[in-house]
C-alpha positions as CSV (number, residue, x, y, z in Angstrom):
1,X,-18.1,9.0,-83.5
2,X,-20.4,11.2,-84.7
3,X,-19.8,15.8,-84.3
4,X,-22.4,17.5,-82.3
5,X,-22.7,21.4,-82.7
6,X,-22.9,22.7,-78.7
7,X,-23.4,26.7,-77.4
8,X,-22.1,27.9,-74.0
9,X,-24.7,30.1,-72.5
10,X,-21.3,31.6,-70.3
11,X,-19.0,32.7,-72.9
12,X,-21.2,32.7,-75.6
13,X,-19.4,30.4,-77.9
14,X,-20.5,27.8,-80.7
15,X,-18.5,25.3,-81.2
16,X,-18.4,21.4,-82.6
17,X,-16.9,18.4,-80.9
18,X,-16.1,15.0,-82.3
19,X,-17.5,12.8,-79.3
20,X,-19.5,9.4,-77.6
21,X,-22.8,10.3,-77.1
22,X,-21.9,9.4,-73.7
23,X,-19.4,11.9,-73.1
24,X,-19.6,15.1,-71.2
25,X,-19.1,18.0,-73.7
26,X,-17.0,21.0,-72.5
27,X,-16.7,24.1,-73.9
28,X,-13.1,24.5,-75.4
29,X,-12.8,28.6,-74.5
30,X,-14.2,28.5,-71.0
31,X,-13.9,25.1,-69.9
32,X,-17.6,25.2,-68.7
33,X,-19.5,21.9,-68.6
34,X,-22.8,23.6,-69.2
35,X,-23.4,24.0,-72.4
36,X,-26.5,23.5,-74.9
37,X,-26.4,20.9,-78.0
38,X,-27.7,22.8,-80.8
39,X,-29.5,21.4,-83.6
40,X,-27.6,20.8,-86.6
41,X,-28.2,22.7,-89.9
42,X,-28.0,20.4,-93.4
43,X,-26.6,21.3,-96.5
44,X,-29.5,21.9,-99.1
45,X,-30.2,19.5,-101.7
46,X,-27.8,19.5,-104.7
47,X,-25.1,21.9,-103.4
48,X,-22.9,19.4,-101.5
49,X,-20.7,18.4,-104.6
50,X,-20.4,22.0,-105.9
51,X,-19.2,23.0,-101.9
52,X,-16.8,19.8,-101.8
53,X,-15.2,20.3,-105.4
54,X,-14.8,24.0,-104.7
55,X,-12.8,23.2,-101.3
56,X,-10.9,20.2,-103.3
57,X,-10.0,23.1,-106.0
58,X,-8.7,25.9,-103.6
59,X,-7.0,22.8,-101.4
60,X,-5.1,21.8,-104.5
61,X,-4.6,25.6,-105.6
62,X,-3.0,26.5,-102.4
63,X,-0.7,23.3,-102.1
64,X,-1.8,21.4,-99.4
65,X,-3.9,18.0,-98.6
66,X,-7.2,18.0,-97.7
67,X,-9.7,15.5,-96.6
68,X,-11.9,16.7,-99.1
């Protein structure tokens, strides 16, 4: 399943949701079913394995598992 970024317009919240692209999405602060799938940002080229091995060295610095 793939994560869509959404925004509700009523409580003006951004949020992401693992879901079917069938599914209705529904804002998880205000419950509203009206909400706008935003377009989602990439990381830029070359950065992504810096970004994942700093997470993987602060996950194993502060003790806990991590899907990274």
């Amino acid at each position: 399943m793939p994560l869509y970024e959404f925004h509700c317009p009523d409580c003006i919240a951004d949020f992401e949701l693992l879901m079917r692209s069938g599914d209705a999405p529904v804002c998880p602060t205000c419950g509203s079913t009206a909400v706008n799938r935003l377009i989602s940002r990439v990381s830029p080229p070359g950065k992504a394995k810096g970004i994942a091995a700093a997470a993987r060295t602060q996950a194993k610095r502060e003790g806990h598992l991590s899907n990274f």
